[in-house]
N, C-alpha and C positions, 0 to 999 in steps of 0.2 A: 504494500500500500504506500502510495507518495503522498507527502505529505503538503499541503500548499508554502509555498515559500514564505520567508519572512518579509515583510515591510519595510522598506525604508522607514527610520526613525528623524528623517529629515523633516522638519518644521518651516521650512523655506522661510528661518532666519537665520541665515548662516553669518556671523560673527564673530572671530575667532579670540578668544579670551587670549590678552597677550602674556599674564601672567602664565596661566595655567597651560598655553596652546589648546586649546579644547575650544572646539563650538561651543557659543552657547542658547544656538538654539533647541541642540540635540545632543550634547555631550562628546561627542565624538572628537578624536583628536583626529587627526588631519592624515594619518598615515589608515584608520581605520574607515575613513571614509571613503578614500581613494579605493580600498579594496574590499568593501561591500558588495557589489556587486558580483563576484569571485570568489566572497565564502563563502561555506557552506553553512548549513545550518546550525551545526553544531560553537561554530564561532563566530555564527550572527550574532546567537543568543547569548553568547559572555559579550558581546561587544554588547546587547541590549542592557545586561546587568552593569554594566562596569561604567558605561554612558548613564546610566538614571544616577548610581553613586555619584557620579561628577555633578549631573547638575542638580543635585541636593546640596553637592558643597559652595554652589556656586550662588545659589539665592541664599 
C-alpha cells in the first residue's frame, strides 16, 4: 500500500531568520528545503518535527 506523500510545510512566507538561518515561515533551514522535494518520507517527517521545534523557539 502507498502511502500519499507528504506536504510541503511551506507557508509562502519565506524569511530566512538571520540569526538562527531557518525560515520563518516554516522552520526549515535552507539546506532542508532545497531537498524536500527528494526525500523520502521517512525524513520529511523529522524535517516536519525538527521544523515545528524551531519555530516554537522562534515566537
Amino acid at each position: 500500500m502507498d502511502l500519499p506523500d507528504i506536504e510541503s510545510p511551506c507557508r509562502k512566507i519565506c524569511l530566512l531568520d538571520p540569526a538562527k538561518r531557518v525560515c520563518r515561515g516554516c522552520g526549515r533551514t535552507l539546506d532542508e528545503i532545497a531537498t524536500w522535494t527528494t526525500s523520502d518520507r521517512a525524513t520529511k517527517l523529522k524535517i516536519l518535527a525538527r521544523s515545528g521545534e524551531r519555530l516554537a523557539k522562534l515566537s
